[in-house]
N, C-alpha and C positions, 0 to 999 in steps of 0.2 A: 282804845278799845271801844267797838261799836256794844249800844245798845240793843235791849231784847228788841226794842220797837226800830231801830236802824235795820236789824238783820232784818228782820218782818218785810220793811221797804224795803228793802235788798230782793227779798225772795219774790215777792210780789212783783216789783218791774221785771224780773225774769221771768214772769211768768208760771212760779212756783204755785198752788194751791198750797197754802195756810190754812191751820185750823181757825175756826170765828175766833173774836178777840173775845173775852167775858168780861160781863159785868158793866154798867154803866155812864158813858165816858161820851164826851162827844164826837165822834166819827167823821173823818172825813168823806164825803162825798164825792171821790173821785169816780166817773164812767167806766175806768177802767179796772181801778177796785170793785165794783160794785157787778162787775161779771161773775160775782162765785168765785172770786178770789179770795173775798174775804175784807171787810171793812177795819181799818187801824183809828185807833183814835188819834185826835189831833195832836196831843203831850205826851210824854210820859207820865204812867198811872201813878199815885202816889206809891210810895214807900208802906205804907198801913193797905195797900190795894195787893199788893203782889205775896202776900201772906196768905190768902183764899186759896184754898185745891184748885180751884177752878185755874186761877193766873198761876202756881205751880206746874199744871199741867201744861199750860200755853206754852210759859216760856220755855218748860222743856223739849216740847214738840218742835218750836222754833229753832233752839239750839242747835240742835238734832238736825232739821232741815238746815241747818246752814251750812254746820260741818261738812255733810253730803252735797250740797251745793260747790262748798269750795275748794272741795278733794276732787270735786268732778271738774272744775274751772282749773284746775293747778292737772291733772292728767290731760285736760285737752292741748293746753297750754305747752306741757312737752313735747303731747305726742305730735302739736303742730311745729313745733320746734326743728322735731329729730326730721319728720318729714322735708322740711325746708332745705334742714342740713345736706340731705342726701338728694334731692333735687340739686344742691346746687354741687357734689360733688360730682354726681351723672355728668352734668353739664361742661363740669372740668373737664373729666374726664375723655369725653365727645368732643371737646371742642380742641384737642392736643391732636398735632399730627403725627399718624401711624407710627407704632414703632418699629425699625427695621432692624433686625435681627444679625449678630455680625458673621461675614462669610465665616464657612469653617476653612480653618486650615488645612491643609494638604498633610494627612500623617496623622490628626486628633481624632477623637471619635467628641 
């Protein structure tokens, strides 16, 4: 099971906006964090840290963006799935020769 602060890195390299992190910690200084993405601290906060409203709120906002991050990765995922599927059944289908239909008999309808 990923951590508050894993998802966090998770949402971040995707390109997600996170809420700031609160409270005092040392931060990494990644270029890429540091676009208004939103700064993560280097550890996990302590245990007596995430009791504050402040990191209740976070890691619920995190949560949250994750879920919706990974319901939105698991529907692309299909829907490039089913697409694939049906490309490659076109393809079957195309690439069978013509089907020729059998004479009618003399007398059948």
């Amino acid at each position: 099971m990923l951590t508050t602060l894993q998802k966090a890195r998770i949402l971040v390299g995707a390109g997600i906006r996170i809420p700031a992190f609160p409270g005092p910690h040392p931060m990494v200084d990644d270029p890429q964090e540091s676009r208004g993405r939103g700064r993560l601290p280097l550890h996990e906060p302590a245990a007596e840290a995430s009791l504050t409203p402040e990191m209740k709120a976070w890691t619920q906002a995190v949560e949250a963006l994750h879920v919706e991050f990974v319901a939105a990765r698991a529907a692309r995922s299909l829907r490039q799935s089913h697409e694939a599927d049906m490309v490659h059944r076109l393809r079957a289908v195309n690439a069978r020769e013509p089907v020729q239909r059998p004479a009618r008999r003399p007398g059948l309808r």
